[in-house]
N, C-alpha and C positions, 0 to 999 in steps of 0.2 A: 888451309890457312884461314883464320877468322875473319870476316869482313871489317873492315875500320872504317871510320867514318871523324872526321877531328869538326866538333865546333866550339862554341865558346866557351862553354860549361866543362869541356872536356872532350877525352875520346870514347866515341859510342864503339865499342864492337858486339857483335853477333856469333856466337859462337852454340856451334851444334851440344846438344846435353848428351850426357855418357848413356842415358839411361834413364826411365822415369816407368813408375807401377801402372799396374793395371788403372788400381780406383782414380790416380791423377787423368790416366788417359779419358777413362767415360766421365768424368767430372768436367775436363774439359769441353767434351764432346754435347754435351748436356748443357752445360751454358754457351756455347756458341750457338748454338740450335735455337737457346731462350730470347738470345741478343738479338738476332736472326727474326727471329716471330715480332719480338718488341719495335725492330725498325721495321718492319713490314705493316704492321698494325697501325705505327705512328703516321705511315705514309696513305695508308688505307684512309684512317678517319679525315687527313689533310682532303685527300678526294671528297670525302662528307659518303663514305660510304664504313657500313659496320664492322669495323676488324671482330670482334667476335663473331658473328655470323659467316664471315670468311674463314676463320681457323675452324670453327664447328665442319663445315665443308671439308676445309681440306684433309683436316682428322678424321671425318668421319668416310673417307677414302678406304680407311684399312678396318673398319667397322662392316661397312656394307657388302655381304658377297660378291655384288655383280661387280663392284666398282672394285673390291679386292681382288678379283681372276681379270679385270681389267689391268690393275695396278704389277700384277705377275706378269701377263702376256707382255707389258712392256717395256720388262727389267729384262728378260729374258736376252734379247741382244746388248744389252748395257752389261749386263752378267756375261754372258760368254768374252765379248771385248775384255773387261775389266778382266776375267782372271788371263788371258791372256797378258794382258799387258803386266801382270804379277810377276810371271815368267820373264819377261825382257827386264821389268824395273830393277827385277832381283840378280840380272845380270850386269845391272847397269847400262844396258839398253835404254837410251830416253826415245822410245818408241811413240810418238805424236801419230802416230800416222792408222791408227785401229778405225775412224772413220772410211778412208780409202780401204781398208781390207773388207771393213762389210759389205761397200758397193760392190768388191769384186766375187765375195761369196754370193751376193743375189746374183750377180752378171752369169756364174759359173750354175748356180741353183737354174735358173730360168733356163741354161743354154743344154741342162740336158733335158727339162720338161719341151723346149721345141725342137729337143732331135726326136723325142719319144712321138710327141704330137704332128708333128711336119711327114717324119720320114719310117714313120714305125717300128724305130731303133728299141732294143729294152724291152722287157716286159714289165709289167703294170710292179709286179712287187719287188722289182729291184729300182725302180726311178728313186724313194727314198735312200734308200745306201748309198746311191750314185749320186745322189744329190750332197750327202753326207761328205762323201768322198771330195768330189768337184770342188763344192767350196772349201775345206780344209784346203785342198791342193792348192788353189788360187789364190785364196786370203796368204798364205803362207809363202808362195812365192811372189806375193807384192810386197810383202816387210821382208820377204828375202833379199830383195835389189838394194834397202838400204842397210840391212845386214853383211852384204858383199861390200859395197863400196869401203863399210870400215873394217871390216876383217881385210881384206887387200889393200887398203888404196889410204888406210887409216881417216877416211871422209865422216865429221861427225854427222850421226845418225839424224841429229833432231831436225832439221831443213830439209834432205831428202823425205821424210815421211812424212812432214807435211804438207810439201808441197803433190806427194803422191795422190794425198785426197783428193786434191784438183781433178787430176786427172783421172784418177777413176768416178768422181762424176763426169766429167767428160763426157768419158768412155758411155756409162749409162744416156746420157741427153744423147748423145749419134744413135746408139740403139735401139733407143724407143721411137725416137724421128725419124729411122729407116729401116733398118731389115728387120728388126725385131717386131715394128708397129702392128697393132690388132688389125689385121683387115676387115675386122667386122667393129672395129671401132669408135666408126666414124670420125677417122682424122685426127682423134684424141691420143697424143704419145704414151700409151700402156702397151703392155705387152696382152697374150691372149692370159683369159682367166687359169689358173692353177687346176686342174681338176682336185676329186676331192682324194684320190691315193697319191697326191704330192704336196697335202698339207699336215702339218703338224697337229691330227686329228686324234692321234691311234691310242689314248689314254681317255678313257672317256669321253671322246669326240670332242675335248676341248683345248686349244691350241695351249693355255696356261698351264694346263697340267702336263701337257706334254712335252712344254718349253722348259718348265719346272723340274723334272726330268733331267732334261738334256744341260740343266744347269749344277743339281747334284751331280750327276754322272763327270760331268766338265770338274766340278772342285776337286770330285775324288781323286780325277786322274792328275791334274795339277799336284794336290799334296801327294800325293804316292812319286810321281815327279823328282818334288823337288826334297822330299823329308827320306825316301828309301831307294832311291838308283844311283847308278853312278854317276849318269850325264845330268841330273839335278844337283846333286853334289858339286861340280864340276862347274854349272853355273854359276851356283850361289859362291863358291870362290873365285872366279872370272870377277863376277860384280865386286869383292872386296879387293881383290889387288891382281891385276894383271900379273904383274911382275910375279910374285909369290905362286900363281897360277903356273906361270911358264918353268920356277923352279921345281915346282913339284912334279915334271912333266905333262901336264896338262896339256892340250892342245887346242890353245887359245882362237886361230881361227875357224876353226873346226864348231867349238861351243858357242860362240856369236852366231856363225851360220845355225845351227841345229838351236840357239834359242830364238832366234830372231823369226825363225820359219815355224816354230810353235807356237807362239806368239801372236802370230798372224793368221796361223789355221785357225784358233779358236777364234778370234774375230771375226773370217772370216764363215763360221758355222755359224755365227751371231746373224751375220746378212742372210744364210737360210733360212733362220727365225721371224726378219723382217717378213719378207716375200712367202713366206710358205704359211707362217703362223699370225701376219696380222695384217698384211695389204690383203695377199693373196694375186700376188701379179706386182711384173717391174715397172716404177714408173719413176719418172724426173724426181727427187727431194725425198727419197723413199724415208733414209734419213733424219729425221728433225735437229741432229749432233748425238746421237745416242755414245756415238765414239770420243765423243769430246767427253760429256756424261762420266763415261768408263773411266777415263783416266781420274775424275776427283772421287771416284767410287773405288779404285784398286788403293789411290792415298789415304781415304776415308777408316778400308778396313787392314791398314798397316800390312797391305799384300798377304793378309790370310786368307786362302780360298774361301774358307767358314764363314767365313765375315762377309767377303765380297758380294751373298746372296741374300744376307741380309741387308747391307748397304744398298744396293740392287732393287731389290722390294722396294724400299723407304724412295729410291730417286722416282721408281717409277713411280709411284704414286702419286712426287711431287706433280709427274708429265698428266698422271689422270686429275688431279683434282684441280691442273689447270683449265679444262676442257669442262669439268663441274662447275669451277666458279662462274663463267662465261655460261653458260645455261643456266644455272640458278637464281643468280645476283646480277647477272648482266656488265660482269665485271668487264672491260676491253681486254682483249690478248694482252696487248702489249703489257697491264697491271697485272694480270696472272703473271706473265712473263718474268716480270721484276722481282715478285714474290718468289719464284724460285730461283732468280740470279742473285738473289739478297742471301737466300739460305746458303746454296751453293758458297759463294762467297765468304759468307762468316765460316763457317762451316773448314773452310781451305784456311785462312786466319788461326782458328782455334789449330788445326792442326800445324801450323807455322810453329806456335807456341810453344806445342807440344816436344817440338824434336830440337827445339834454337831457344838460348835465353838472350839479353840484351843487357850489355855489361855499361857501365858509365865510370869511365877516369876520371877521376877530376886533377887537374892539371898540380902538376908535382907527387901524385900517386900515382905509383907502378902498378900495374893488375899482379894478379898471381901469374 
């Protein structure tokens, strides 16, 4: 049902579009981006500092080698979350919760580098698979518990998951500040350093290319998923109508458990990519919202895996040429910061646009 709104001019309603093309969509895409840069620039020169000298920077992010395998290494967990959260959206899943799954995929990555390291569990060329393993399993069974509560208990999903995040930071802060802490760390909350066969190294010895990797590998398996199996099938009518699910024999809590816990494994593979491929060791805030990131990145590329690694690329770059500006220009955090919560933000707007038009009654005319 269409959102209404009655003022004095008439009744405003909101109503979703049937449908709209490709070129309307990157059109859109492409001026919220411009609107985006325009109010960031306007705000820039208000500071008395050079918005063209700032966009030269931040563009020239995907120009520069070192700064583009910088801008990949840190899409890589925003890319794995995001196409996860593809899978749940496409079920209708409002899965909020892919922040809390990457902390438990580092929690699960780290806990079998310190069984290997502590107690000489594993050998050296299985800690990667195991690592692989662990955190799927773990990410997957934290967006499990709120995929239970509404497969059973009908509990909507979006509160449990995010209040999960919480708690799996938590979880991280107790284990850096105790069993887990470096004893050769001096008192500092990190875990011990990662050796080097439990980093995301094995593609050229560079964690971008390797995370890059593990992000094609992630699309492919998502579209083959959801475009040629059953249980993809299965989802994607879950997400359009329960009910019509349930007449077709489908087995409605069955498909929420089994998307909810995929969902969450690729989120949480994304936390391996944190810790493995760019701290290198678990520490408090490992995080910057790379999972929050994911969710306008999965809306961004209209939940097509293809898309979500390009979307991906483009955020993380936003996160590296924040970290440029502030060394270049001497720009403050917090003004990089806003630069990409301006984008960010247009960016979710233009796509509002995209899927919803905004209807105007005026009083004594009936809509269609």
């Amino acid at each position: 049902m269409p959102f209404t709104l009655e003022t004095r001019l008439g009744r405003i309603r909101v109503e979703r579009r049937v449908g709209y093309g490709r070129l309307y969509s990157i059109s859109m895409t492409l001026l919220s981006l411009a609107i985006a840069l325009l109010v960031a620039g306007l705000i820039l020169a208000s500071l008395g500092l050079d918005p063209v000298a700032a966009f030269q920077v931040i563009f020239g992010v995907f120009m520069k080698p070192s700064l583009l395998l910088e801008s990949i290494k840190q899409s890589i967990p925003i890319c794995l979350a995001a196409l996860g959260l593809s899978i749940a959206f496409k079920m209708n899943f409002w899965n909020i919760g892919a922040e809390g799954q990457l902390y438990m995929g580092m929690i699960a990555s780290t806990g079998i580098v310190l069984l290997h390291s502590y107690y000489g569990l594993f050998n050296e060329w299985a800690i990667m698979p195991l690592m692989l393993l662990a955190s799927f399993l773990l990410g997957g069974a934290w967006c499990l518990i709120a995929g239970a509560l509404k497969a059973r208990l009908g509990v909507n999903e979006i509160l449990p998951t995010l209040m999960l995040n919480y708690v799996a930071m938590l979880v991280v802060e107790f284990l850096v500040h105790g069993p887990w802490r470096d004893p050769k760390g001096y008192g500092f909350p990190l875990s011990i350093p990662f050796p080097d066969y439990a980093k995301l190294n094995f593609v050229f010895g560079e964690p971008a290319y390797t995370g890059l990797l593990l992000s094609v590998l992630g699309a492919a398996a998502v579209f083959l998923l959801l475009e040629y199996t059953k249980p993809g099938f299965e989802i994607k009518v879950v997400g359009q109508s329960p009910a019509v699910a349930r007449y077709a024999g489908i087995r409605v809590r069955r498909t929420i458990l089994l998307g909810s816990f995929l969902s969450g494994g690729l989120a949480g593979i994304g936390g391996l990519s944190i810790v493995s491929g760019i701290i290198g060791r678990l520490r408090p805030g490992a995080s910057p919202g790379y999972g929050y990131t994911a969710i306008m990145v999965a809306a961004l590329a209209g939940l097509n895996p293809w898309v979500v690694i390009v979307a991906s690329i483009f955020f993380g770059g936003l996160l590296t040429a924040g970290g440029a500006l502030q060394m270049s220009m001497g720009i403050p955090r917090a003004a990089a910061q806003m630069i990409q919560a301006i984008i960010f933000l247009m960016i979710l707007v233009g796509e509002f646009i995209k899927r919803y038009k905004i209807v105007l009654e005026k009083p004594g005319v009936s809509g269609s």
